[in-house]
C-alpha positions in Angstrom: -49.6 57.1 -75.7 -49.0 54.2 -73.6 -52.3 52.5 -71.6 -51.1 51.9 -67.9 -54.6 50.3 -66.1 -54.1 50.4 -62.7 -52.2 47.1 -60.7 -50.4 46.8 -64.2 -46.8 47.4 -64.7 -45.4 46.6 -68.1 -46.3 48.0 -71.4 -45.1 47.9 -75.0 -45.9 50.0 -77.6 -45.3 48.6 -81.2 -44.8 51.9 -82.3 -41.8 52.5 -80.3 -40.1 49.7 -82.3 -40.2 51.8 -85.5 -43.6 50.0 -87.1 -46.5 52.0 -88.0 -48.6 49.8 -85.9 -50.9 50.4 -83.3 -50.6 47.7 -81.5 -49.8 47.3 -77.5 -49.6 45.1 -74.9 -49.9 45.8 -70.7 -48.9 42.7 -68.5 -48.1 42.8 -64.8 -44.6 41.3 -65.9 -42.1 41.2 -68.6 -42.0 37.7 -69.2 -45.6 38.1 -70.6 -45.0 41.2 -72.5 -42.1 39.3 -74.3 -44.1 36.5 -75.1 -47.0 38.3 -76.6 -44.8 41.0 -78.7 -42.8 37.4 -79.9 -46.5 36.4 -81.2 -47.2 39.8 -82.2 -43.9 40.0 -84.7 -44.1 37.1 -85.8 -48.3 36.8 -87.0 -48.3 41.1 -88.0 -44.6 41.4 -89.2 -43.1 37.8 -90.3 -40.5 38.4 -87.6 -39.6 34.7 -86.6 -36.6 35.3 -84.2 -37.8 38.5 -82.2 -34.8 39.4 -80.0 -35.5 39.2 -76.7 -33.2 41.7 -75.4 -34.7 44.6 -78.0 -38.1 43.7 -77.1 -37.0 44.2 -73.3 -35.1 47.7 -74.3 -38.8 48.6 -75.6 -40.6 47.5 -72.5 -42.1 50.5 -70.1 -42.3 50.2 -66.6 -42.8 52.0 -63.0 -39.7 53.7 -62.0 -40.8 51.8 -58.7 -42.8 49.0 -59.8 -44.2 48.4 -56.0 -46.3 52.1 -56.7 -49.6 51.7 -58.6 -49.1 54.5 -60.7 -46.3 56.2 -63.2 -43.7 58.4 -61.8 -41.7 58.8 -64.7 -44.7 60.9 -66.4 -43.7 64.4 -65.6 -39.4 63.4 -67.2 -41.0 62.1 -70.3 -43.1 65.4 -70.6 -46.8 63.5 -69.8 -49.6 64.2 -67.7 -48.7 62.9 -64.0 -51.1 60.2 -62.4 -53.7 62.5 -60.1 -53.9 59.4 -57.5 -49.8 58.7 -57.3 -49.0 59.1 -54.1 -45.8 60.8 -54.6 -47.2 63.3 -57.8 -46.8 67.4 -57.4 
């Protein structure tokens, strides 16, 4: 389940990376999320060289980042933000 608070737009689930780890991160860019999941791999999993490019093909985000809510709920099969502008 990925944690969206609002104003945020980019989250990464540990999980999704094939770890049983619980462990996320939510920034308002990627830059961010790829430097905490760089610390995060290397401190929990002894990953040194985390590659950039697979941590940003893990990274979640707004289909349109200038909304404050998650439009891509209802493809992926999840509950659709009640306050989204553009939900129903």
């Amino acid at each position: 389940m990925t944690i969206k608070p609002e104003g945020q737009k980019c989250s990464y689930e540990c999980r999704d990376m094939g770890f049983d780890c619980d462990w996320y991160c939510v920034e308002d860019d990627k830059d961010t999320v790829v430097k905490k999941v760089t610390a995060h791999a290397a401190e929990a999993h002894n990953i040194k060289n985390a590659e950039k490019d697979k941590i940003l093909g893990k990274t979640k985000e707004p289909a349109n980042p200038d909304l404050e809510c998650d439009i891509t709920a209802k493809e992926e099969g999840r509950e659709e933000d009640p306050g989204c502008a553009i939900s129903g």
